[in-house]
ZABABA-416461 format. One record per residue (C-alpha): residue number from 1; residue in one letter; z, x, y. Coordinates in steps of 0.02 Angstrom, whole numbers, padded with zeros to 5 digits. Each point is the difference from the previous one (the first is absolute). Example, Ala and Ser with C-alpha at 12.3 -4.5 7.8 and 13.67 -1.06 7.14 Angstrom:
n = 1, res = A, Z = 00390, X = 00615, Y = -00225
n = 2, res = S, Z = -00033, X = 00069, Y = 00172
This chain:
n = 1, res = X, Z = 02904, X = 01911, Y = -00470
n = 2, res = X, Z = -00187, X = 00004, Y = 00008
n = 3, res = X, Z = 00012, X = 00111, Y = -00157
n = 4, res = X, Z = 00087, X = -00147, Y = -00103
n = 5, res = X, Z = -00157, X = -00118, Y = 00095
n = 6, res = X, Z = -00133, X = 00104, Y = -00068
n = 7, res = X, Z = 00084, X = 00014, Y = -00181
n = 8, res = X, Z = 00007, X = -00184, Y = 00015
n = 9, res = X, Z = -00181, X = -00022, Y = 00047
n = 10, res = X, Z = -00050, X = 00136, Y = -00145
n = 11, res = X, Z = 00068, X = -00106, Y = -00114
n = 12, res = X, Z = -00076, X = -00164, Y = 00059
n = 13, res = X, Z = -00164, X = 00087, Y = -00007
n = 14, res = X, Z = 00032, X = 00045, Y = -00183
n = 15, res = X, Z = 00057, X = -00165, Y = -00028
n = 16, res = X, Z = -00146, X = -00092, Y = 00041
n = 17, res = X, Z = -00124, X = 00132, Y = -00041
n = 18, res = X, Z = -00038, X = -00060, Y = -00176
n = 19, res = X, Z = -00033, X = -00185, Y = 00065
n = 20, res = X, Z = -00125, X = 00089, Y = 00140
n = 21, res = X, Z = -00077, X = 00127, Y = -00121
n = 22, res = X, Z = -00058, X = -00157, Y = -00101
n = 23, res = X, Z = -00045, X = -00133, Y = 00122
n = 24, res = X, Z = -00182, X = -00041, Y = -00048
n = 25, res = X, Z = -00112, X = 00025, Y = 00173
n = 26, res = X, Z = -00111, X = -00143, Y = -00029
n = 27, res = X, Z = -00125, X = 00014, Y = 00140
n = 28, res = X, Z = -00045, X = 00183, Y = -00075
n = 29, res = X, Z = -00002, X = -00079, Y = -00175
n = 30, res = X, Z = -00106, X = -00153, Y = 00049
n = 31, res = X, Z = -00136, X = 00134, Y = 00095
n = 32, res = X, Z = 00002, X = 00104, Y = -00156
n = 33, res = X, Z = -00091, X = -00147, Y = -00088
n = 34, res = X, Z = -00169, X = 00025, Y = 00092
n = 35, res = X, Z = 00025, X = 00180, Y = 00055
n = 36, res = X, Z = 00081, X = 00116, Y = -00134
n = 37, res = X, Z = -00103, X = 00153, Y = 00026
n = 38, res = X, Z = 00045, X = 00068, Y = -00184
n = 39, res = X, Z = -00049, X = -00173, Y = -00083
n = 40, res = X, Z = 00146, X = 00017, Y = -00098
n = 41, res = X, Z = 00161, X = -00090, Y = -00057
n = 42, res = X, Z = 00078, X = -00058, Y = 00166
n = 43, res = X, Z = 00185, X = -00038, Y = -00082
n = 44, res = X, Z = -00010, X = 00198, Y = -00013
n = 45, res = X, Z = 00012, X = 00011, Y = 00189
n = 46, res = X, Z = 00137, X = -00139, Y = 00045
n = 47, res = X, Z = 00139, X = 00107, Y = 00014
n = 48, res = X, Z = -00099, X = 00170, Y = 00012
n = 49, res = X, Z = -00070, X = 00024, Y = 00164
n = 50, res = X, Z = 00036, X = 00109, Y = 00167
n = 51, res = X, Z = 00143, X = -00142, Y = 00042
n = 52, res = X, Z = 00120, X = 00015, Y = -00149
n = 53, res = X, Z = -00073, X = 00216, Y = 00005
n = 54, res = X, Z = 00098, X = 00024, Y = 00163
n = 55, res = X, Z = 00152, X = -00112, Y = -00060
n = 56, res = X, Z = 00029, X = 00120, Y = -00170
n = 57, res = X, Z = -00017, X = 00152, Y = 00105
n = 58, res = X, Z = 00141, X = -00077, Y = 00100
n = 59, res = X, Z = 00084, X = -00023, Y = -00149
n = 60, res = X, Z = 00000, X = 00170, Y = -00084
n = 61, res = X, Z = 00062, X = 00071, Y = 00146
n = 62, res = X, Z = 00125, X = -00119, Y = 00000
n = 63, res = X, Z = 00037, X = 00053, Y = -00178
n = 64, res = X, Z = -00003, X = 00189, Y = 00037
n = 65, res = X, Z = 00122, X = 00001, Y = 00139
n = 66, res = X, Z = 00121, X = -00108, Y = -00097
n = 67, res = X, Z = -00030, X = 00008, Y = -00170
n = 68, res = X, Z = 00032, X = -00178, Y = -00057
n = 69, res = X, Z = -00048, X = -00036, Y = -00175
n = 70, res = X, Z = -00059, X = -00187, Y = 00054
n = 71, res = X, Z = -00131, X = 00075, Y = 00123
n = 72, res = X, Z = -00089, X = 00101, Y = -00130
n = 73, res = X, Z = 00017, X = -00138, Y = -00105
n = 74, res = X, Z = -00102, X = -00121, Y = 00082
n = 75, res = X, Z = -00137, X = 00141, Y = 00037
n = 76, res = X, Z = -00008, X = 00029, Y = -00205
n = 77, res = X, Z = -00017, X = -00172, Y = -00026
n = 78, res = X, Z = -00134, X = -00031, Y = 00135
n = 79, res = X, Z = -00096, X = 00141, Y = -00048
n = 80, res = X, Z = 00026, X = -00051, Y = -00202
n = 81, res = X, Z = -00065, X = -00152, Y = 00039
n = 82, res = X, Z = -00147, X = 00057, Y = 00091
n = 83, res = X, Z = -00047, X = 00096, Y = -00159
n = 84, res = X, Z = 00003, X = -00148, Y = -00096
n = 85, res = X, Z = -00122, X = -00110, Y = 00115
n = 86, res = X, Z = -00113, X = 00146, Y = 00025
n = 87, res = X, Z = -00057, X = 00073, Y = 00165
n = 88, res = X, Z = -00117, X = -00038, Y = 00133
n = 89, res = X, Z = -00143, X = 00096, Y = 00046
n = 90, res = X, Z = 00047, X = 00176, Y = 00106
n = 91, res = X, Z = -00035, X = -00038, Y = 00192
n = 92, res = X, Z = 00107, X = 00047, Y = 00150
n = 93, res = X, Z = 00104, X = -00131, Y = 00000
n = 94, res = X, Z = 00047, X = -00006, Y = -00190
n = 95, res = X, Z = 00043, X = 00206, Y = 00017
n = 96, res = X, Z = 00146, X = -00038, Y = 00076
n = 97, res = X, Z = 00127, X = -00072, Y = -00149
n = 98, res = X, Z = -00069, X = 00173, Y = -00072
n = 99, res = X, Z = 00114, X = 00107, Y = 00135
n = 100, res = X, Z = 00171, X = -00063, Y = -00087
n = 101, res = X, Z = -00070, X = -00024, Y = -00173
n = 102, res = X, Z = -00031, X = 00204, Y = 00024
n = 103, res = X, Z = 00178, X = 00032, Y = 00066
n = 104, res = X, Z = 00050, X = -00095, Y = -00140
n = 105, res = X, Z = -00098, X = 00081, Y = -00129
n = 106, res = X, Z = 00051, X = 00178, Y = 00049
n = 107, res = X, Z = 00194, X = -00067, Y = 00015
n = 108, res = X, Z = -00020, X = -00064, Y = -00152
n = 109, res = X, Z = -00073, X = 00117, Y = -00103
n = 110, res = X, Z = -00118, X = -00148, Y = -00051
n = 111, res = X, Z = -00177, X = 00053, Y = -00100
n = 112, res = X, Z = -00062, X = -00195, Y = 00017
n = 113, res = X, Z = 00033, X = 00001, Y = 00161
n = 114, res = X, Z = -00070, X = 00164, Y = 00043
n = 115, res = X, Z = -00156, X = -00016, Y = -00095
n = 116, res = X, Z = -00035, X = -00146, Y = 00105
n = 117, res = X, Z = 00021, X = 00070, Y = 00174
n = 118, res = X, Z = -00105, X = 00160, Y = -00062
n = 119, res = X, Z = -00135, X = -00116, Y = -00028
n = 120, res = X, Z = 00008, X = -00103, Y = 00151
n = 121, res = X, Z = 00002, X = 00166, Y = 00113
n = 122, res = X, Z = -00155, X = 00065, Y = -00092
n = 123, res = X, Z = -00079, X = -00175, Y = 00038
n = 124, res = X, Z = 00058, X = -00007, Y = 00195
n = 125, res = X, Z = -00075, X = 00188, Y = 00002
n = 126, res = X, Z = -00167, X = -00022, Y = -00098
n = 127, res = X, Z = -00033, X = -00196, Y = 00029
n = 128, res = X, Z = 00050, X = -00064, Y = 00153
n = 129, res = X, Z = -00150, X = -00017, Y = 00113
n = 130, res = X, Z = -00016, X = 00112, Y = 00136
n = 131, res = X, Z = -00050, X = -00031, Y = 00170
n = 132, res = X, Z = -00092, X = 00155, Y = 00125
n = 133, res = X, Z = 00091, X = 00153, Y = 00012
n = 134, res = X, Z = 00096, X = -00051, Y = -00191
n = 135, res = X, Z = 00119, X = -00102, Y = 00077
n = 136, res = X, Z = 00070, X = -00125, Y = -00127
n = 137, res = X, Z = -00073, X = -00177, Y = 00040
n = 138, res = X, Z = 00131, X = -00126, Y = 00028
n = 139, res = X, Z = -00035, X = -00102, Y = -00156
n = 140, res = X, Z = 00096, X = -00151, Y = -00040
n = 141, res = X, Z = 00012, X = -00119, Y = -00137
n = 142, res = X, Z = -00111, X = -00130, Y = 00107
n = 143, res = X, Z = -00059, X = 00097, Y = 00124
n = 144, res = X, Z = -00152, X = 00133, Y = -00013
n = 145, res = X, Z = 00022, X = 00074, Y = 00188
n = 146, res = X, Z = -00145, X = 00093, Y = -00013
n = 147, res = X, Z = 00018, X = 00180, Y = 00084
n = 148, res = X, Z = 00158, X = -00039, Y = 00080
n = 149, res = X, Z = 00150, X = 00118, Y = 00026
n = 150, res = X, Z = 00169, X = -00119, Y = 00021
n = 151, res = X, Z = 00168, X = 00068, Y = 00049
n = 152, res = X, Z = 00075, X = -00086, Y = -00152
n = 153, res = X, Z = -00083, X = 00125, Y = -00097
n = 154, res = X, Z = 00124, X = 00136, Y = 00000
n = 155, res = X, Z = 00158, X = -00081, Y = -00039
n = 156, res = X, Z = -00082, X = -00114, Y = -00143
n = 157, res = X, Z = -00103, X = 00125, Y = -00078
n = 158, res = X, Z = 00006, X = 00172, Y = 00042
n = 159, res = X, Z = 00182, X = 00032, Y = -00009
n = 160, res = X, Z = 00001, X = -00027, Y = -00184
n = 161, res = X, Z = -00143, X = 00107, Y = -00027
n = 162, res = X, Z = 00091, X = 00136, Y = 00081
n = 163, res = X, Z = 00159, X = -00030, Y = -00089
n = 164, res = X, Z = -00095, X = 00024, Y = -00157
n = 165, res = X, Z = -00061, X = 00164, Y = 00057
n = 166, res = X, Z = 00176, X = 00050, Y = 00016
n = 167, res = X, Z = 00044, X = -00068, Y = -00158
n = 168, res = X, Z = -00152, X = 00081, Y = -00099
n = 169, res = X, Z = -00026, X = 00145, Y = 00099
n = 170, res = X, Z = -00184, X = -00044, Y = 00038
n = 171, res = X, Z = -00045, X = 00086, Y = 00176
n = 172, res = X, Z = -00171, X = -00097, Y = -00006
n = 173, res = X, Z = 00105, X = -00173, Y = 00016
n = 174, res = X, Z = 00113, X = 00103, Y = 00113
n = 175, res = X, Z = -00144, X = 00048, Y = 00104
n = 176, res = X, Z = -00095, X = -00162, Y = 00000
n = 177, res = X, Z = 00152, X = -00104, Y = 00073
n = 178, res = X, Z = 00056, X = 00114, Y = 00142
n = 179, res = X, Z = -00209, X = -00003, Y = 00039
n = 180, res = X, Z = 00016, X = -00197, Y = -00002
n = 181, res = X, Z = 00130, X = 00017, Y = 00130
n = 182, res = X, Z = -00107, X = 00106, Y = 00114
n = 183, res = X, Z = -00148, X = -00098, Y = -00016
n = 184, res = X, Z = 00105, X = -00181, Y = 00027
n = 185, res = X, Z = 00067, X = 00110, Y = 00161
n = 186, res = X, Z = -00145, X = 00046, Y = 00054
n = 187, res = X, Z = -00096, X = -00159, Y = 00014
n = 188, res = X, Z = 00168, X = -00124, Y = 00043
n = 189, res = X, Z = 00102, X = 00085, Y = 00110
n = 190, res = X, Z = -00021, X = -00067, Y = 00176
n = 191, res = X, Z = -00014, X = 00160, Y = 00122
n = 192, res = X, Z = 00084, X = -00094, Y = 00145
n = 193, res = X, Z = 00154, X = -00061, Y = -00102
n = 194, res = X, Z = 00033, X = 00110, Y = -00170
n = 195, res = X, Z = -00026, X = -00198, Y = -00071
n = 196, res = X, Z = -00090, X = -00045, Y = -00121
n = 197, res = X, Z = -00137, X = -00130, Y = -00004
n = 198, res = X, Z = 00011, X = -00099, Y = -00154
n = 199, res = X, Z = -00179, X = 00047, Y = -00060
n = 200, res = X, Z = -00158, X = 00117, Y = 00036
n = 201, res = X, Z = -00181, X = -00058, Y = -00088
n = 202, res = X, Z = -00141, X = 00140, Y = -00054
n = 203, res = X, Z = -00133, X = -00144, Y = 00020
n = 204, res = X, Z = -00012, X = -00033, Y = 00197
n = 205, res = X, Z = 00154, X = 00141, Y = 00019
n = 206, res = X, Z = 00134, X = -00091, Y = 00102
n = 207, res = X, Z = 00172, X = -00072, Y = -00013
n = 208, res = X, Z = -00020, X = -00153, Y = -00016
n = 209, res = X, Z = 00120, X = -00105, Y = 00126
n = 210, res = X, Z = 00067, X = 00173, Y = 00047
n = 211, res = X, Z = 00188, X = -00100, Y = -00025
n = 212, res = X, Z = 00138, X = 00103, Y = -00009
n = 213, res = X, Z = 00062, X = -00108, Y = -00136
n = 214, res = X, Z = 00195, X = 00033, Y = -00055
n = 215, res = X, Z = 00022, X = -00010, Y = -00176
n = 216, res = X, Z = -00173, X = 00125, Y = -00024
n = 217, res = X, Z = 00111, X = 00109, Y = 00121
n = 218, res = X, Z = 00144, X = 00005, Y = -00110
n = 219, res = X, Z = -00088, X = 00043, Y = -00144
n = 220, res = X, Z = -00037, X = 00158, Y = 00096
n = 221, res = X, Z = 00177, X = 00014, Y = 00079
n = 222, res = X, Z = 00053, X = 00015, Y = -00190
n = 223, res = X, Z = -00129, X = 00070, Y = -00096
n = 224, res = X, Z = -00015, X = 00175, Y = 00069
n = 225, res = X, Z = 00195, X = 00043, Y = -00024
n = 226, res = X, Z = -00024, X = -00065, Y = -00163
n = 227, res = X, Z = -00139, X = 00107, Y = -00037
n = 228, res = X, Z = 00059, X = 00152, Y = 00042
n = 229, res = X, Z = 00160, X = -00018, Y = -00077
n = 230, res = X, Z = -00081, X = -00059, Y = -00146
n = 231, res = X, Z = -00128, X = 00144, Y = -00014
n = 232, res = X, Z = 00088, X = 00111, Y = 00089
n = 233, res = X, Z = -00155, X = 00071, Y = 00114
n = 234, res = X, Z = -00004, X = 00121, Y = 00126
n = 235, res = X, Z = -00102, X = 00114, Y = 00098
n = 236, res = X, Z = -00156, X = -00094, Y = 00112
n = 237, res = X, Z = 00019, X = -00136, Y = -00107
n = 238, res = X, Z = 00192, X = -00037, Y = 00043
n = 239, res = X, Z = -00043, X = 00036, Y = 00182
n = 240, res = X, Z = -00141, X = -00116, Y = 00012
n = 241, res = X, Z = 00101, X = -00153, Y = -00083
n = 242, res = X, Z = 00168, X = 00049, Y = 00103
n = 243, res = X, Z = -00105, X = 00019, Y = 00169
n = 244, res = X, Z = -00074, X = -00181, Y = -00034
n = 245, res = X, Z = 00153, X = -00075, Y = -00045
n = 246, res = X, Z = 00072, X = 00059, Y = 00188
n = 247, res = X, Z = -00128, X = -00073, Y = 00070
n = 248, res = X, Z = 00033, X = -00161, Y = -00059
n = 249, res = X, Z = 00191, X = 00000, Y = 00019
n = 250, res = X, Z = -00024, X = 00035, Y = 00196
n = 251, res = X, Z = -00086, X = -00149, Y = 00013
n = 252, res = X, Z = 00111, X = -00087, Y = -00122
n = 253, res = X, Z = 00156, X = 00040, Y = 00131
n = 254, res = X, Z = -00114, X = -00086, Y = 00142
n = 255, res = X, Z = -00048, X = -00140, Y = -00083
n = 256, res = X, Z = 00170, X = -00066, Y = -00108
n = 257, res = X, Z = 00062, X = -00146, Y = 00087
n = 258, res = X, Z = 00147, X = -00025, Y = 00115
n = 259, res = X, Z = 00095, X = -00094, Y = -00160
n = 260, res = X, Z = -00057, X = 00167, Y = -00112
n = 261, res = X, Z = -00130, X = -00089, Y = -00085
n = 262, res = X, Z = -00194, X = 00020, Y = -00015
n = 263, res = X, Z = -00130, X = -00094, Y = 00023
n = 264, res = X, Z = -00143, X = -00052, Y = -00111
n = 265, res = X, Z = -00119, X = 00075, Y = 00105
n = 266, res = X, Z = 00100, X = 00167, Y = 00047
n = 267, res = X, Z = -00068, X = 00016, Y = 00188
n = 268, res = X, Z = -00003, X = -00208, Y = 00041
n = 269, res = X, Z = 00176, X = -00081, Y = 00046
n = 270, res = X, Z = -00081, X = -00178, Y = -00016
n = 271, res = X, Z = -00021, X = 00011, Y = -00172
n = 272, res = X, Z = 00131, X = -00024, Y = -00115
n = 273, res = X, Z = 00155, X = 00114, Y = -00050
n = 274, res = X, Z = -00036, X = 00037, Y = -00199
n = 275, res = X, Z = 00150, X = 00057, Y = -00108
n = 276, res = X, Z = -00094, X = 00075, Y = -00142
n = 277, res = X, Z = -00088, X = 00135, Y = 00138
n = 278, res = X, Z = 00163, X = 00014, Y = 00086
n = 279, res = X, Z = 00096, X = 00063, Y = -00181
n = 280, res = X, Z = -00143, X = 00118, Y = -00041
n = 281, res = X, Z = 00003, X = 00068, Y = 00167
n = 282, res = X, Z = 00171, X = 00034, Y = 00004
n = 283, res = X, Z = 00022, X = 00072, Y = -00158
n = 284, res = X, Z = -00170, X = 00118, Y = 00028
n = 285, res = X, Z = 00101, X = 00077, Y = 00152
n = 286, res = X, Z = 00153, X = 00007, Y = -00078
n = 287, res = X, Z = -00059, X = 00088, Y = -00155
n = 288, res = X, Z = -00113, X = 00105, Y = 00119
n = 289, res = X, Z = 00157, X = 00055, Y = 00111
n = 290, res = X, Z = 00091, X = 00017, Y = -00151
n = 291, res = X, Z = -00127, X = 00122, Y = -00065
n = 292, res = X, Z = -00014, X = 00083, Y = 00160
n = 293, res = X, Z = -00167, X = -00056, Y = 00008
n = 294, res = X, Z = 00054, X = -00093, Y = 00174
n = 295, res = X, Z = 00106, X = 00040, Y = 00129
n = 296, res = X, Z = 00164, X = -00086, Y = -00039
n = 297, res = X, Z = -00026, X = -00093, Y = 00165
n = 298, res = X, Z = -00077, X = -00127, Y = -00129
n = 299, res = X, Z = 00157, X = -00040, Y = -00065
n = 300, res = X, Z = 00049, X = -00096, Y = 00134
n = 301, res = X, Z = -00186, X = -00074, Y = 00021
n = 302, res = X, Z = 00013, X = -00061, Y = -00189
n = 303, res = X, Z = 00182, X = -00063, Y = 00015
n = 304, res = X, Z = -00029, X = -00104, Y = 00129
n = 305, res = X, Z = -00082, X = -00114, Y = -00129
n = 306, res = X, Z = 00154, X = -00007, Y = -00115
n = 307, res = X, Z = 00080, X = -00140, Y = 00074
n = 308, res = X, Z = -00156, X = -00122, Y = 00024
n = 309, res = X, Z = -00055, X = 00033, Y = -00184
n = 310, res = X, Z = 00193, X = -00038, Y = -00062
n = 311, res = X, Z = -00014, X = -00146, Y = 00074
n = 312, res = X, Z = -00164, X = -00055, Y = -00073
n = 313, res = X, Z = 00060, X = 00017, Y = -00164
n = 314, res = X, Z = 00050, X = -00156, Y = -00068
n = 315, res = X, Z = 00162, X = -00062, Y = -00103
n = 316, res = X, Z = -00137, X = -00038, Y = -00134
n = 317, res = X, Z = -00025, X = 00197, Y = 00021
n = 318, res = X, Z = -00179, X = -00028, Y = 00070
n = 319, res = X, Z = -00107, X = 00109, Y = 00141
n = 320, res = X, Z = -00040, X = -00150, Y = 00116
n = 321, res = X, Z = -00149, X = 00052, Y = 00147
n = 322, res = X, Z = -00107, X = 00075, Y = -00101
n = 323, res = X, Z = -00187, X = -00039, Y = -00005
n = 324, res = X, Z = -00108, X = -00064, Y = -00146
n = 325, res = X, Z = -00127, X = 00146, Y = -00086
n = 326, res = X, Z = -00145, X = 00020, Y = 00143
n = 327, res = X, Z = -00181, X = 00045, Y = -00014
n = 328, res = X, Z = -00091, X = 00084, Y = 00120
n = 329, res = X, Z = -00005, X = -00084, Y = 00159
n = 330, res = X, Z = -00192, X = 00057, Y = 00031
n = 331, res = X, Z = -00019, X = -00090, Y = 00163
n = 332, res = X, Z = 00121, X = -00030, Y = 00085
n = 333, res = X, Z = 00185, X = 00056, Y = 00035
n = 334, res = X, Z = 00060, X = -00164, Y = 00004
n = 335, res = X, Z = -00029, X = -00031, Y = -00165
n = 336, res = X, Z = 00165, X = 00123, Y = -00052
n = 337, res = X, Z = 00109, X = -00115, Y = 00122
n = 338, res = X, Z = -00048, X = -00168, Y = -00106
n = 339, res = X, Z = 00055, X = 00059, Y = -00171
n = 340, res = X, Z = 00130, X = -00092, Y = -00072
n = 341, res = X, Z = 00170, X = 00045, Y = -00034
n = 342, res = X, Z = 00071, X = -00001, Y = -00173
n = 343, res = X, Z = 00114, X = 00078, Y = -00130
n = 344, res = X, Z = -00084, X = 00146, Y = -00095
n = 345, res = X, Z = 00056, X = 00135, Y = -00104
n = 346, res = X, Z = -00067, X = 00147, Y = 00099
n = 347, res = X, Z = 00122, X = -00073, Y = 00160
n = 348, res = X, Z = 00158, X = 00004, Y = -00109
n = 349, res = X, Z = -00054, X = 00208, Y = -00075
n = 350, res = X, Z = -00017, X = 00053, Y = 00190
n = 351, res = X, Z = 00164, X = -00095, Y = 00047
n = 352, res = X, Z = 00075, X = 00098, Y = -00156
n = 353, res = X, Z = -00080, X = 00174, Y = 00048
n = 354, res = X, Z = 00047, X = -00026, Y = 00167
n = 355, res = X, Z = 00200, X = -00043, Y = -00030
n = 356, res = X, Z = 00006, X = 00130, Y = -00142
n = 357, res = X, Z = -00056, X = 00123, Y = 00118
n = 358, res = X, Z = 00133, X = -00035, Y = 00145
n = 359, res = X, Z = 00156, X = 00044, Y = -00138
């Protein structure tokens, strides 16, 4: 029975995804007017951003486990029409479309697309600005963020730069992502809670609001299981990524609410329960346990979201709960429990990672 409920929900999430994928974010469109970094055409990022990134990732996994024709369909034909517009400038946040488009490429056998993410890993290697210690600088399309190390940073970003390593055989972009990954550890891990604070800053060297923000959590929850599957490390490295990830799960198991969700800010039951944290959480531990990167314990831990996130999926086959894109909250915590919830595509590839992960 909850088999046929998550097939059903799958397929509402497919449904919809197209009408998601493409709904125009106008308060990031209407900023990009007075603060588009590049200077360049802005209709080149509308649908090509960190947002719809997360949603095709979503997707091709989607498309891998099942093999429908209709899923890689729509990726061609977002990524076809991409090449017609043009594309934006490289930044972190404009990296991540580039993770699928590389799958794709490789699946493919496609030279076009190929020769485009060969470029755009050059460029996040050789041109993204740096911060102390080479960290890559979390540069956004409207958003400098001067010597700042974000959480973000390793699922938009540095994931496709080590899946293009794999794919090339280039131990220097091998080498520089599972280094990104230390570094990020290094300065956002909370000691006292395996967490992770959203951000870290070179110029005054602190955390900001030190919030133990959800979503930035997930990221993290996913992103090393990803990694090393995709790159397939080992040794230190693997130990180092797999010892932070337990850290973080412990507290994870504290901190999930009685109802199996999580919170926006992971360690604060006043704030709000997010959905889009909650999927990425659960389907981190799952695909951790399932690895045998985590006890299996976490099975239960993750599963004990299932039910809330079913039921947050609407008929329309949309992730309701989920919170808006959100800067750094530099001051204050309370700044992560005012953001606004609203439809995005990132919520409905996390609900799909996460359900595609329990079958």
């Amino acid at each position: 029975m909850v088999l046929e409920k998550i097939d059903t929900k799958l397929e509402k999430l497919l449904v919809s995804f197209k009408e998601v994928l493409y709904e125009v974010d106008e308060t990031f469109i209407a900023g990009m007017k007075d603060k588009n970094i590049a200077g360049d055409d802005i209709e080149r990022y509308r649908f090509w951003e960190w947002t719809q990134g997360v949603g095709l990732y979503g997707f091709w996994k989607l498309y891998q486990q099942e093999g429908n024709k209709e899923v890689l369909d729509t990726l061609i034909d977002y990524y076809e029409r991409q090449f017609v517009i043009g594309f934006p400038a490289v930044n972190i946040n404009t990296t991540t479309p580039m993770l699928t488009l590389s799958f794709l490429a490789e699946h493919l056998d496609n030279e076009k697309y190929m020769v485009l993410c060969e470029r755009w890993a050059e460029d996040v290697m050789t041109k993204l600005p740096r911060t102390l210690e080479g960290g890559f600088q979390h540069l956004t399309s409207d958003t400098l963020n001067s010597q700042e190390l974000w959480d973000d940073t390793l699922f938009m970003t540095v994931l496709f730069l080590g899946n293009m390593g794999r794919i090339l055989k280039r131990q220097d972009y091998l080498d520089e992502a599972a280094y990104q990954f230390m570094l990020h550890i290094k300065y956002l891990t909370d000691p006292k809670t395996g967490l992770w604070f959203h951000g870290w800053t070179f110029d005054g060297r602190h955390n900001f609001a030190e919030a133990l923000w959800g979503r930035g959590n997930c990221w993290i929850t996913a992103a090393i299981p990803e990694f090393i599957e995709i790159t397939n490390c080992s040794g230190a490295v693997k130990r180092f990524l797999v010892e932070a990830l337990k850290a973080q799960a412990v507290s994870l198991k504290r901190y999930q609410s009685d109802g199996g969700m999580w919170h926006t800010l992971v360690d604060d039951p006043t704030s709000y329960v997010e959905a889009s944290a909650t999927c990425g959480f659960a389907y981190g531990l799952l695909k951790a346990a399932n690895l045998q990167l985590l006890d299996k314990s976490y099975i239960d831990v993750a599963n004990k979201a299932l039910s809330p996130i079913l039921d947050l999926i609407s008929e329309e086959g949309v992730l309701e709960q989920v919170s808006y894109g959100t800067a750094m909250g530099r001051d204050s915590k309370d700044f992560y429990k005012n953001i606004e919830i609203k439809s995005m595509p990132y919520g409905q590839a996390l609900a799909i990672l996460f359900l595609l992960e329990t079958k």
